[in-house]
MIDOSE-1310 file (N, C-alpha, C; in nm, 2 decimals, decimal comma, always signed):
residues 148
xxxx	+10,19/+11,39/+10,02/+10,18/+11,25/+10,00/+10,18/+11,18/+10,13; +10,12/+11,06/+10,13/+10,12/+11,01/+10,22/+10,15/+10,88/+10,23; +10,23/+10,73/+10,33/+10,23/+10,64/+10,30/+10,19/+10,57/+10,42; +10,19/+10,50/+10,40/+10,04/+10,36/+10,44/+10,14/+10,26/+10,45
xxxx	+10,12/+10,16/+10,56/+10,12/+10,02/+10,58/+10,05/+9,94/+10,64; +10,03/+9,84/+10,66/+10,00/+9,74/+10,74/+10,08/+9,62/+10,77; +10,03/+9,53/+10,85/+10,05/+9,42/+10,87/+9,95/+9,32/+10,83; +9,93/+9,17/+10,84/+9,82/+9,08/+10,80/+9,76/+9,12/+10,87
xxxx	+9,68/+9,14/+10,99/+9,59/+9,20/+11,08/+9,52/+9,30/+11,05; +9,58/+9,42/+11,00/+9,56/+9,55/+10,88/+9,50/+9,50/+10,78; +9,56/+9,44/+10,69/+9,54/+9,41/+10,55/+9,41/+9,48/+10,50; +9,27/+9,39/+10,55/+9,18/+9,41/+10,48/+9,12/+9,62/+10,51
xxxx	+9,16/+9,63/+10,65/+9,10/+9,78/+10,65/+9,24/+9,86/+10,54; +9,38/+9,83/+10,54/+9,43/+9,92/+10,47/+9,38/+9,91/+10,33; +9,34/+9,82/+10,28/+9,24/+9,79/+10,14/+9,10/+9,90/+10,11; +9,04/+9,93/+10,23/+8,96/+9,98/+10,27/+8,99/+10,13/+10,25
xxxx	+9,10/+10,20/+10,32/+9,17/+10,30/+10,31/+9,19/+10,37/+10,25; +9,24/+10,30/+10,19/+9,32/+10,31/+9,98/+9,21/+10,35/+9,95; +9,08/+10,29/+9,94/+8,98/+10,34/+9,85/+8,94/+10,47/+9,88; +8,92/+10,52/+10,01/+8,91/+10,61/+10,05/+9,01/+10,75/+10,03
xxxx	+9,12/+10,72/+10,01/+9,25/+10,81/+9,94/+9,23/+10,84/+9,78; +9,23/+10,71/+9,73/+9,15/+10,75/+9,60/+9,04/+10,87/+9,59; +8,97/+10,78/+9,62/+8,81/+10,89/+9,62/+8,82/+11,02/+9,64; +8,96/+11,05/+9,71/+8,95/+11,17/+9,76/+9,04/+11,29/+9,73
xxxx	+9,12/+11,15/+9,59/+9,22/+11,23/+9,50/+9,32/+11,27/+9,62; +9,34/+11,19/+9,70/+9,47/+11,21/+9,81/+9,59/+11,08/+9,77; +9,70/+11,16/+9,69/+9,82/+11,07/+9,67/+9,91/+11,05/+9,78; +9,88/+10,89/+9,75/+9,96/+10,83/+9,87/+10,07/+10,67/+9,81
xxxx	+10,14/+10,62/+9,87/+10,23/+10,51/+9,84/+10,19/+10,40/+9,97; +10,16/+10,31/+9,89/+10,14/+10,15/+10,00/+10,30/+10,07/+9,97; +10,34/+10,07/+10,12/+10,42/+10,00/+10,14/+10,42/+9,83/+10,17; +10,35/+9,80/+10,19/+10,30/+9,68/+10,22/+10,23/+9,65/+10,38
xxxx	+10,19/+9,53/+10,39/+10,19/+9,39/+10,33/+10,06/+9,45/+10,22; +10,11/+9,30/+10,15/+10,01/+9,32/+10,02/+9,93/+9,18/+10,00; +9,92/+9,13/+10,17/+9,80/+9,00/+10,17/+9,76/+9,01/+10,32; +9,67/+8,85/+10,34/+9,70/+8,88/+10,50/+9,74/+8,74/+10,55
xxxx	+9,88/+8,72/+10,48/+9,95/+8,64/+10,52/+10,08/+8,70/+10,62; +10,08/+8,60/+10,70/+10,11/+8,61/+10,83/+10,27/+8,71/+10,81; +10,27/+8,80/+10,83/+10,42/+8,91/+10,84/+10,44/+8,97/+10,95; +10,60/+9,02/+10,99/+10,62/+9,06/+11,10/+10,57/+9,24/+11,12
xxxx	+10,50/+9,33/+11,17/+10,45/+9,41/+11,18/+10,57/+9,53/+11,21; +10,66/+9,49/+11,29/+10,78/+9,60/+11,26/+10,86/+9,60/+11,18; +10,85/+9,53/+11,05/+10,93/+9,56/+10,88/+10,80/+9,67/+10,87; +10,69/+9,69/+10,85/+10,61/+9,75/+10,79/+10,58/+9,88/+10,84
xxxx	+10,61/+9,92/+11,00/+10,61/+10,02/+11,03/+10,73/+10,09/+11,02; +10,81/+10,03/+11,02/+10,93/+10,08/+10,98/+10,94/+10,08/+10,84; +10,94/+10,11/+10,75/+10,88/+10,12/+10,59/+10,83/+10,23/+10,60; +10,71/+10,26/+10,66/+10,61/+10,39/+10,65/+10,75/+10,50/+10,74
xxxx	+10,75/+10,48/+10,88/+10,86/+10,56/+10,93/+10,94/+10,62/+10,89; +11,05/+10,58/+10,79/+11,13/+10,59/+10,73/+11,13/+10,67/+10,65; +10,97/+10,64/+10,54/+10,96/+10,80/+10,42/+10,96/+10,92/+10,51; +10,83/+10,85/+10,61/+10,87/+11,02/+10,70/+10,94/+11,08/+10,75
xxxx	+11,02/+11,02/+10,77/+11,14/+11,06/+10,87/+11,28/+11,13/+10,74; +11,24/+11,09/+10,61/+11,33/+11,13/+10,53/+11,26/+11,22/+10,43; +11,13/+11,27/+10,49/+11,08/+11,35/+10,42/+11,04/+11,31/+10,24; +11,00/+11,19/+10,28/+10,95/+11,14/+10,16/+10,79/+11,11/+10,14
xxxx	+10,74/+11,14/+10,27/+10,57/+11,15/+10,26/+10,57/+11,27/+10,39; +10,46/+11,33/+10,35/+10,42/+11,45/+10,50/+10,37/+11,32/+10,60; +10,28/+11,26/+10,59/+10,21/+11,20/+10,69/+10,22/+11,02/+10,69; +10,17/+11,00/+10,77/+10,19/+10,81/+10,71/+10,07/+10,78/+10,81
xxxx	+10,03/+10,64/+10,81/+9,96/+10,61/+10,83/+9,91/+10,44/+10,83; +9,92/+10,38/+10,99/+10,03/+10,22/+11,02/+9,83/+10,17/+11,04; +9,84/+10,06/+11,02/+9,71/+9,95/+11,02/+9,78/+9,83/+11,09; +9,73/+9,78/+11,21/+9,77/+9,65/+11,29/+9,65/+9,66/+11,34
xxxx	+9,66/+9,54/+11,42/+9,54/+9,46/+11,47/+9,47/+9,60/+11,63; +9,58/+9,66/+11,68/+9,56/+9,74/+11,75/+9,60/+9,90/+11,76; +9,68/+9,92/+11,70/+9,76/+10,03/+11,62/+9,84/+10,09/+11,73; +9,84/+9,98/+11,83/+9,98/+10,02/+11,93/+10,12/+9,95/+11,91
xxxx	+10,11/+9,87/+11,82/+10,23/+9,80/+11,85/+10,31/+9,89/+11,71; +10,28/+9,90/+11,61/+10,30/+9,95/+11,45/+10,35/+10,08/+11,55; +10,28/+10,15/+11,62/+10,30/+10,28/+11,68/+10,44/+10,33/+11,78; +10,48/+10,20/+11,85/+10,54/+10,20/+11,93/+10,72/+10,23/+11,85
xxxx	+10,68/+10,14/+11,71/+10,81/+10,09/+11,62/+10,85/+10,26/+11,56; +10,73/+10,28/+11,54/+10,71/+10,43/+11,43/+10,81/+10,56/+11,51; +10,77/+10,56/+11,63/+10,82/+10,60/+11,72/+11,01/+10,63/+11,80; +11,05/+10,50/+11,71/+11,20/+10,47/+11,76/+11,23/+10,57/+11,64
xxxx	+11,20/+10,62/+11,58/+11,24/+10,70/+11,42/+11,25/+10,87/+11,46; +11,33/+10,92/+11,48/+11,35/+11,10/+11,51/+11,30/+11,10/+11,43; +11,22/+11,25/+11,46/+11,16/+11,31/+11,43/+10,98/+11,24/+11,39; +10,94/+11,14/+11,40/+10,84/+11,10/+11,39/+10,76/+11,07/+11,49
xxxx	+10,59/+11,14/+11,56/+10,55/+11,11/+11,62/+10,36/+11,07/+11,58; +10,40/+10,92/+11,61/+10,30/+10,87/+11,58/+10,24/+10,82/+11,68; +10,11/+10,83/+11,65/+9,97/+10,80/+11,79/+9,87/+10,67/+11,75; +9,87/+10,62/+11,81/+9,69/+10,52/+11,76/+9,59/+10,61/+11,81
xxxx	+9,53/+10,61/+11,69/+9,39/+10,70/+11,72/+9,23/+10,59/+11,72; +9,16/+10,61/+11,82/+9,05/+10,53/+11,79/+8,91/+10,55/+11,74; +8,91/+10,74/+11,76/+8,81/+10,83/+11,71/+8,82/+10,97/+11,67; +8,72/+11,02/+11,62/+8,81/+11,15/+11,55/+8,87/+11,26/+11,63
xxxx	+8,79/+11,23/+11,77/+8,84/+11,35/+11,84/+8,99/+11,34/+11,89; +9,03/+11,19/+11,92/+9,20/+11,17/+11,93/+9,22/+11,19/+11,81; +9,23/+11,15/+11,69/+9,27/+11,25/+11,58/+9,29/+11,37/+11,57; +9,20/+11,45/+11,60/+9,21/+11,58/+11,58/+9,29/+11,63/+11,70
xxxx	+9,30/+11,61/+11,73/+9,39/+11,65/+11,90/+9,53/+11,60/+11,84; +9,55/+11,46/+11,81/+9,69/+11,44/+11,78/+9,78/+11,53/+11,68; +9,68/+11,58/+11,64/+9,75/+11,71/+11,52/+9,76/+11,78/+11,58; +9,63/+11,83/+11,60/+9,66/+12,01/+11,66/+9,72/+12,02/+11,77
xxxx	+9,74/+11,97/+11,87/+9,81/+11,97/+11,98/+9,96/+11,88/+11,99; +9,96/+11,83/+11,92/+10,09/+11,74/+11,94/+10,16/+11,69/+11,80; +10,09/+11,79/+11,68/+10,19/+11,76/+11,57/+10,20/+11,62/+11,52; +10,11/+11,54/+11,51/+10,14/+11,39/+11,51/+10,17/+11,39/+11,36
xxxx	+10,28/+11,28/+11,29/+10,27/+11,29/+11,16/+10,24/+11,12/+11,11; +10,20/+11,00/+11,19/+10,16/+10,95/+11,17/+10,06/+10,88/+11,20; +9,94/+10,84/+11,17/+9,82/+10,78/+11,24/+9,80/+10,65/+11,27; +9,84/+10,58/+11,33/+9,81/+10,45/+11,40/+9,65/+10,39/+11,40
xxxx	+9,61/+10,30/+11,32/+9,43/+10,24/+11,32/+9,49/+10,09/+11,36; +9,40/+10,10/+11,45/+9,32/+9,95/+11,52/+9,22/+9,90/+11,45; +9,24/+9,79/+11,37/+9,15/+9,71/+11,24/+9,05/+9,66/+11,34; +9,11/+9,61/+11,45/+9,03/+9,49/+11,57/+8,93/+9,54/+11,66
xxxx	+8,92/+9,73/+11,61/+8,84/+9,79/+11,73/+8,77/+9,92/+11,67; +8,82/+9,97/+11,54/+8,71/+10,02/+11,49/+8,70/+9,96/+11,31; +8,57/+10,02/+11,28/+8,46/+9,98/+11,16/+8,56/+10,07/+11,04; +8,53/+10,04/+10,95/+8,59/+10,04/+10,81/+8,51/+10,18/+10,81
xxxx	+8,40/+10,25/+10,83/+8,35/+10,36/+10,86/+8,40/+10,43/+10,95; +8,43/+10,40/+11,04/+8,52/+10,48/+11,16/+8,64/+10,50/+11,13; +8,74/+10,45/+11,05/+8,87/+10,46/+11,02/+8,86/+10,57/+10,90; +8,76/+10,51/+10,81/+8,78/+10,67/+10,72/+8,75/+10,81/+10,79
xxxx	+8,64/+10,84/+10,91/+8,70/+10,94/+10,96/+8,81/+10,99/+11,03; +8,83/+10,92/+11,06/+8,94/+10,95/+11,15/+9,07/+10,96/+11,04; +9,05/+10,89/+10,96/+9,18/+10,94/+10,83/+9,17/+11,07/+10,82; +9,05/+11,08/+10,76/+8,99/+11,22/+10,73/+9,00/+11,33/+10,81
xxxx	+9,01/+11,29/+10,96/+9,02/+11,41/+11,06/+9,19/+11,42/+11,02; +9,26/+11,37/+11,07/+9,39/+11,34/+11,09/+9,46/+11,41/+10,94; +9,46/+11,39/+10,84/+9,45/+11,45/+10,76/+9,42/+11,59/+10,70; +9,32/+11,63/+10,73/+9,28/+11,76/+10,73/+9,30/+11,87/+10,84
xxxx	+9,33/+11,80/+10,94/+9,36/+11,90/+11,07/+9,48/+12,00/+11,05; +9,54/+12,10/+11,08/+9,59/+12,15/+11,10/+9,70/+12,14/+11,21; +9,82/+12,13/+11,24/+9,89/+12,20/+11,36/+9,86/+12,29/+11,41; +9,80/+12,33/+11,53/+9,79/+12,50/+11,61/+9,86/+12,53/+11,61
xxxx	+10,01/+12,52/+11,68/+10,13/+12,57/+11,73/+10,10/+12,66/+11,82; +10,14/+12,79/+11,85/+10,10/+12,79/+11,98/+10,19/+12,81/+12,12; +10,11/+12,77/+12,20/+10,18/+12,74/+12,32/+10,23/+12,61/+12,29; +10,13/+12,46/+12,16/+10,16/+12,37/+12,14/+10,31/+12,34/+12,10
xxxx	+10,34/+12,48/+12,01/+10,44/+12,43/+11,97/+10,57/+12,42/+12,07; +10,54/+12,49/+12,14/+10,68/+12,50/+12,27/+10,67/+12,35/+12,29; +10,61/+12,27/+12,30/+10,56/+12,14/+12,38/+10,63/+12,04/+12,26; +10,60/+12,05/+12,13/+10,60/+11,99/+12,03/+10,80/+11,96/+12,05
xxxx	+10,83/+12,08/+12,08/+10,98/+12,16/+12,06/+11,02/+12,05/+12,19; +11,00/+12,06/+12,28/+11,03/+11,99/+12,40/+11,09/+11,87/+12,40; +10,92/+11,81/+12,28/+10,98/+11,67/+12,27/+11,10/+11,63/+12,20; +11,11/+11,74/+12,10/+11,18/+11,76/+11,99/+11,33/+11,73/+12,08
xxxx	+11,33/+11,79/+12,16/+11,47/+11,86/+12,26/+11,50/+11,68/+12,31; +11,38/+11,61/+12,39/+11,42/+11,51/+12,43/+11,45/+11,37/+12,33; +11,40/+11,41/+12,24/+11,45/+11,31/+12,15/+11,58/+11,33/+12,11; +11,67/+11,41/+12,13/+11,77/+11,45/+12,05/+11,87/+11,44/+12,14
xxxx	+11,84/+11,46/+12,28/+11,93/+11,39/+12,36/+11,92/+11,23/+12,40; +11,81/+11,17/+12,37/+11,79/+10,99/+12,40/+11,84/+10,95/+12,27; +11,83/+11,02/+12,16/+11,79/+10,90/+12,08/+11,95/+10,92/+12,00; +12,07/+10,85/+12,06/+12,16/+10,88/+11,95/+12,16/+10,86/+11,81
């Protein structure tokens, strides 16, 4: 499963999204916003963070105007590491090499066509593990000492 938010900035691509999840018989949960009236963007990343982090979606997936700031919030959450991706090949890298479990989209900087791939990559990719995973583990280690 997977869950979704945005902010008003988002709005119209996470609309966009959804359809694409559908179509693709991929069950997921929208957390909001549910317009694109003006909301604060770290209630909503923090919303998505949280199933993850509690094991209530595999993956999530934040919509803001740049998908660094939704990213940065997603981030204060152990065990959750979320990237803004801007094309498939940072997608596919954010998985296989670094385990990412949430995807960060920039509405302001790619096309409603470019976001469904990169859902699509992100999604479908695999973890390598690996030598990755030692790395993955690392972070693992430093989060656990910062983050009381």
């Amino acid at each position: 499963m997977v869950v979704i938010g945005s902010d008003h900035g988002g709005y119209k691509l996470k609309e966009e999204v959804k359809k694409y999840l559908e179509e693709a018989g991929i069950e997921y949960e929208d957390v909001g916003s549910y317009s694109e009236e003006s909301v604060n963007y770290p209630d909503f990343a923090a919303k998505v963070a949280k199933k993850v982090q509690d094991k209530k979606a595999e993956k999530g997936i934040l919509i803001c105007r740049s998908g660094i700031g939704m990213s940065m919030v997603a981030n204060k959450f152990k065990g959750v590491r979320a990237t803004p991706c801007y094309n498939e090949t940072t997608a596919k890298f954010s998985r296989m090499h670094n385990n990412a479990n949430i995807l960060g989209l920039g509405a302001d900087y790619i096309s409603v066509n470019e976001a469904i791939c990169i859902v699509r990559m992100f999604l479908a990719t695999p973890f390598e593990g690996g030598r990755h995973a030692e790395r993955v583990n690392l972070i693992s280690e430093i989060e656990n000492k910062n983050m009381k």
